[in-house]
C-alpha positions as CSV (number, residue, x, y, z in Angstrom):
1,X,8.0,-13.0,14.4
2,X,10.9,-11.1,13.4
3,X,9.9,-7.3,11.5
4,X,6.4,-7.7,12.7
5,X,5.3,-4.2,13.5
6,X,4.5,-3.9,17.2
7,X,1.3,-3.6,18.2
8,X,-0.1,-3.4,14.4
9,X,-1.8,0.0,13.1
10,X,-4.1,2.1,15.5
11,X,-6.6,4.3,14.1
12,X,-7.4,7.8,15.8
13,X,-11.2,9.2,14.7
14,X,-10.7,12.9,14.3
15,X,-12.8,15.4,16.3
16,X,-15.1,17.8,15.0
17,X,-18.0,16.1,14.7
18,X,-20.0,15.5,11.3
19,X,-16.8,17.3,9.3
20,X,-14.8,14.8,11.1
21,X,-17.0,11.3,10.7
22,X,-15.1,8.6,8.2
23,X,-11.6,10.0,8.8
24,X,-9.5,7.9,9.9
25,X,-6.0,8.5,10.7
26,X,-3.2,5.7,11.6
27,X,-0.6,5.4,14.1
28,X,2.4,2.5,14.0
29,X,4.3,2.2,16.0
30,X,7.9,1.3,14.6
31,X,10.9,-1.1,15.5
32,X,14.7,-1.7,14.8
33,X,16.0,-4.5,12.0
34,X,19.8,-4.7,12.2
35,X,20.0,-7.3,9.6
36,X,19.9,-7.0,5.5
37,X,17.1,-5.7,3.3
38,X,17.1,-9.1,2.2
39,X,16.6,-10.9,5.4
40,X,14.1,-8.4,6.4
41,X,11.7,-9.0,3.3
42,X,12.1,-12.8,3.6
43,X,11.4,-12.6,7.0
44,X,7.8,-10.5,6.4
45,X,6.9,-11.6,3.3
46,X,6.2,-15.2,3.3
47,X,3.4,-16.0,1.1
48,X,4.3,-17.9,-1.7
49,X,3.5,-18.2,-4.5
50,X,5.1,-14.9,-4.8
51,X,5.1,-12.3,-7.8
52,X,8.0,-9.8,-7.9
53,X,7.3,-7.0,-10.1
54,X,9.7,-4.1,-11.1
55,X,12.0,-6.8,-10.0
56,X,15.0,-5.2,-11.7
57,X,17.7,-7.8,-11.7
58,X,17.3,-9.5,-8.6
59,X,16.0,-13.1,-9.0
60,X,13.7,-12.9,-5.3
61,X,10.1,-14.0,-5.4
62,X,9.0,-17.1,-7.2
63,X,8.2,-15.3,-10.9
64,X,9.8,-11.7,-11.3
65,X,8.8,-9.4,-14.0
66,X,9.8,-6.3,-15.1
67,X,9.6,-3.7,-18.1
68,X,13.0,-3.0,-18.7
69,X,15.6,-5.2,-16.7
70,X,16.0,-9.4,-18.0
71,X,13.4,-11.0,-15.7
72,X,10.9,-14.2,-16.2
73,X,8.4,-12.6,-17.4
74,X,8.6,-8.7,-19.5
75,X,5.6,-7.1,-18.5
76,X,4.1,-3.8,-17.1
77,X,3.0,-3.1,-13.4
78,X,0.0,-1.6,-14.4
79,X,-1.3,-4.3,-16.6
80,X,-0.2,-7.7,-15.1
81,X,-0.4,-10.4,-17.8
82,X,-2.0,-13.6,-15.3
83,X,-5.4,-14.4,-14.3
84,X,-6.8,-13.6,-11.2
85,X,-5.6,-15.5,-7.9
86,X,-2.8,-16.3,-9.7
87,X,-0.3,-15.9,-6.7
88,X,-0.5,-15.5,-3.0
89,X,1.3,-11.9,-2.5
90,X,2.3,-9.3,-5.5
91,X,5.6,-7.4,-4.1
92,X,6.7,-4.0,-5.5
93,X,9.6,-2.1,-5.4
94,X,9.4,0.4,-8.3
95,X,11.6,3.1,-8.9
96,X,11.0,6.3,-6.4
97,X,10.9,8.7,-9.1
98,X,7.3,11.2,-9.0
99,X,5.9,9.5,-12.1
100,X,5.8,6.0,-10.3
101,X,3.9,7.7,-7.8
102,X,0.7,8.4,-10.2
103,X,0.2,5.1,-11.3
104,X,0.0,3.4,-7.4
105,X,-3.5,2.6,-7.5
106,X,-3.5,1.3,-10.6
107,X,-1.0,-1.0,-9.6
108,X,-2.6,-2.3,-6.3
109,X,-6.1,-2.9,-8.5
110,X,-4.0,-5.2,-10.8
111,X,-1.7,-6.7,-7.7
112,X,-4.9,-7.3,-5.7
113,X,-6.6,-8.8,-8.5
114,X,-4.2,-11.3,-9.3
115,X,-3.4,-12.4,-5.2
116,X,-5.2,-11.4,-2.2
117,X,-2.0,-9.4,-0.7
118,X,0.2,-6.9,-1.7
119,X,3.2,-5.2,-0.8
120,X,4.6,-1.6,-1.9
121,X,8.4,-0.5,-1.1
122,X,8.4,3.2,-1.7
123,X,8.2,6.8,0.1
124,X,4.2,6.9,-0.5
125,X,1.7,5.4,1.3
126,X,-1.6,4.8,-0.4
127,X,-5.2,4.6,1.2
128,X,-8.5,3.7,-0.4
129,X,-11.0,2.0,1.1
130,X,-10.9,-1.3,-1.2
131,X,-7.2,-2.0,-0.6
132,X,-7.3,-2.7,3.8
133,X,-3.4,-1.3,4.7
134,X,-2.4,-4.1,7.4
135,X,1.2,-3.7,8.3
136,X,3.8,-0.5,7.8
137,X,7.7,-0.5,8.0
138,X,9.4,1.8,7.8
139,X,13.3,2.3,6.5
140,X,15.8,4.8,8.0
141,X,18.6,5.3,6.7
142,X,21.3,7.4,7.8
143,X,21.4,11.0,7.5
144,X,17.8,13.4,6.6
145,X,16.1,11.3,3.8
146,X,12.7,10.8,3.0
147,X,11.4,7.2,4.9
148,X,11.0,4.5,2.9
149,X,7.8,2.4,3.6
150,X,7.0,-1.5,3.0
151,X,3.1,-1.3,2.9
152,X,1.3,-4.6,3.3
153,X,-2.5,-4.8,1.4
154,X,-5.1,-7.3,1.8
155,X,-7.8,-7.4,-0.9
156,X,-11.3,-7.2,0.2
157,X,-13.1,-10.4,0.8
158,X,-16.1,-12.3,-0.9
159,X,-17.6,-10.1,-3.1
160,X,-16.5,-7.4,-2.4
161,X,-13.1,-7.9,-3.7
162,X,-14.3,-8.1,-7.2
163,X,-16.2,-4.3,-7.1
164,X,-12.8,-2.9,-6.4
């Protein structure tokens, strides 16, 4: 499948013992997309129904919300107004800005209540043991920039999820 990341994440367990037990560390490995953004994200995310938050103005996903720009629904990304299992994937694409940064994990505790998969497009990568990171892509653009990553997150299952 087009933009699949080859051969999925790896883990590495670091050395040193008892300091080093738990830590995991992941390798993915990385691939070329000639095509547009667009293409790309329809081509990897494909569960429907699908929830676009900080959506801006584009009308992708199948309800788009957002704080500031005209969307569906007018709404916070930290505080999703429908009940849980709602949708199939949540997909973000907030502005890159420092303060977005601080509020990611409250973001994937509301995406992953309301659908079983998430996905982040931004320069951080977030880890917790609730949210299970399955897929990385990463974005390079021409000249030194910082790499922009579309993370994919799977809630836990049973329940499990629900203690998240």
């Amino acid at each position: 499948m087009p933009g699949r990341p080859v051969g999925g994440p790896r883990d590495a367990r670091s050395a040193g013992g008892a300091r080093g037990e738990g830590r995991v560390t992941r390798y993915v490995e990385a691939f070329s997309w000639t095509g547009s953004i667009q293409d790309f994200l329809d081509s990897v995310v494909t569960e429907r129904p699908l929830l676009n938050v900080c959506a801006g103005r584009t009308p992708w996903g199948d309800v788009t919300m957002d704080r500031y720009e005209p969307s569906a629904v007018k709404g916070d990304w930290l505080a999703l107004p429908f009940a849980a299992d709602s949708f199939r994937a949540v997909f973000a694409d907030p502005p890159w800005d420092g303060s977005y940064k601080a509020d990611v994990a409250a973001f994937m505790r509301e995406a992953l209540r309301v659908a079983p998969v998430a996905y982040l497009m931004a320069p951080w990568l977030y880890g917790a043991a609730w949210a299970h990171l399955k897929g990385v892509w990463v974005r390079q653009m021409p000249g030194v920039n910082v790499p922009i990553l579309l993370s994919r997150y799977e809630a836990p299952q049973g329940e499990l999820r629900w203690l998240a």
